[in-house]
C-alpha positions in Angstrom: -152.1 -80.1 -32.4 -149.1 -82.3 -34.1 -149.0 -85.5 -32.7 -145.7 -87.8 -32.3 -146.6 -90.8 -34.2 -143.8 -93.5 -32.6 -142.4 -93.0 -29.4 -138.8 -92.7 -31.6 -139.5 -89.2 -32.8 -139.9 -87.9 -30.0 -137.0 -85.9 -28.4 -136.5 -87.0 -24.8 -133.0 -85.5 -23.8 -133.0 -81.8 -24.4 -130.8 -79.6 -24.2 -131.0 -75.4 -23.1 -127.3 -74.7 -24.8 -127.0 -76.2 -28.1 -125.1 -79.1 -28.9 -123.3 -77.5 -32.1 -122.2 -74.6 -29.3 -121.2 -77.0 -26.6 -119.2 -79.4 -28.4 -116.8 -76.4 -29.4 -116.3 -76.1 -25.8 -115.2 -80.0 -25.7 -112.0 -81.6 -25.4 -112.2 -85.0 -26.7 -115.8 -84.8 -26.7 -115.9 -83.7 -23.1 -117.0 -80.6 -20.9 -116.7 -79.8 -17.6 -120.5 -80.1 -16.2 -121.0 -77.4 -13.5 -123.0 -78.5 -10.7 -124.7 -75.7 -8.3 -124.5 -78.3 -5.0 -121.3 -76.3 -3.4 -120.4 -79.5 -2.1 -119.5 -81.4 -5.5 -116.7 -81.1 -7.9 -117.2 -80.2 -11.6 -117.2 -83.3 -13.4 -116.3 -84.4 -17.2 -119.6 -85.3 -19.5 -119.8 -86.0 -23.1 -120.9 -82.9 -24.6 -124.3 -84.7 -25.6 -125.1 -85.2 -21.8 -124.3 -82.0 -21.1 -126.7 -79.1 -20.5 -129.8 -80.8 -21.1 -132.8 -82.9 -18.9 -135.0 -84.9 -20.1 -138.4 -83.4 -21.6 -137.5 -80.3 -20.8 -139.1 -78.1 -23.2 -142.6 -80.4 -23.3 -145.7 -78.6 -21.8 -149.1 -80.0 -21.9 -150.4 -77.1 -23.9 -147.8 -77.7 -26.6 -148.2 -80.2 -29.5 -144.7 -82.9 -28.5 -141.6 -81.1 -29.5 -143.2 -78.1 -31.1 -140.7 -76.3 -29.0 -137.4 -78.7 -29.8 -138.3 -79.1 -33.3 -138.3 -75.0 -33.9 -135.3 -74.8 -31.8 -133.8 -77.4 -34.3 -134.3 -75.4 -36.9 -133.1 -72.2 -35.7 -129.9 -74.1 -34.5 -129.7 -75.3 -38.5 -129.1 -71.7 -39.3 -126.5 -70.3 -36.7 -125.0 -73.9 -36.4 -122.7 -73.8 -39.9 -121.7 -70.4 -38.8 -120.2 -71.9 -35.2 -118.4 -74.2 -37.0 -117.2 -71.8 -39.4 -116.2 -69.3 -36.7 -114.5 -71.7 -34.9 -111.9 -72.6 -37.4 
């Protein structure tokens, strides 16, 4: 199992919709976050903050990132294409 060597590499805020998707949903950098509690407006976030909770993808049964670093890669591939689209 890969270990994290320094606690620097390892991937703390993560997100479940990709940051090269979100921020094509952005203006100036910002979305609206949609909340579930009925009783709060939508608010603006930086498209970083958006989508994502801390340690989200980290099980114990997993080496530290193993799931983050292959969701890296896959968004690596698609990620050019987004942008590409989006022009």
């Amino acid at each position: 199992m890969e270990r994290v060597n320094k606690l620097s590499d390892l991937v703390k805020n993560q997100h479940c919709i990709p940051q090269s998707v979100l921020k094509h949903f952005s203006s100036n950098e910002k979305v609206f976050e949609a909340l579930v509690d009925e009783n709060k407006e939508p608010y603006p976030t930086h498209y970083r903050n958006s989508m994502s909770e801390r340690f989200t993808y980290e099980h114990p049964n997993l080496a530290r990132n193993q799931l983050e670093k292959f969701f890296q890669e896959v968004e690596a591939d698609y990620g050019p294409a987004i942008i590409d689209l989006s022009k």
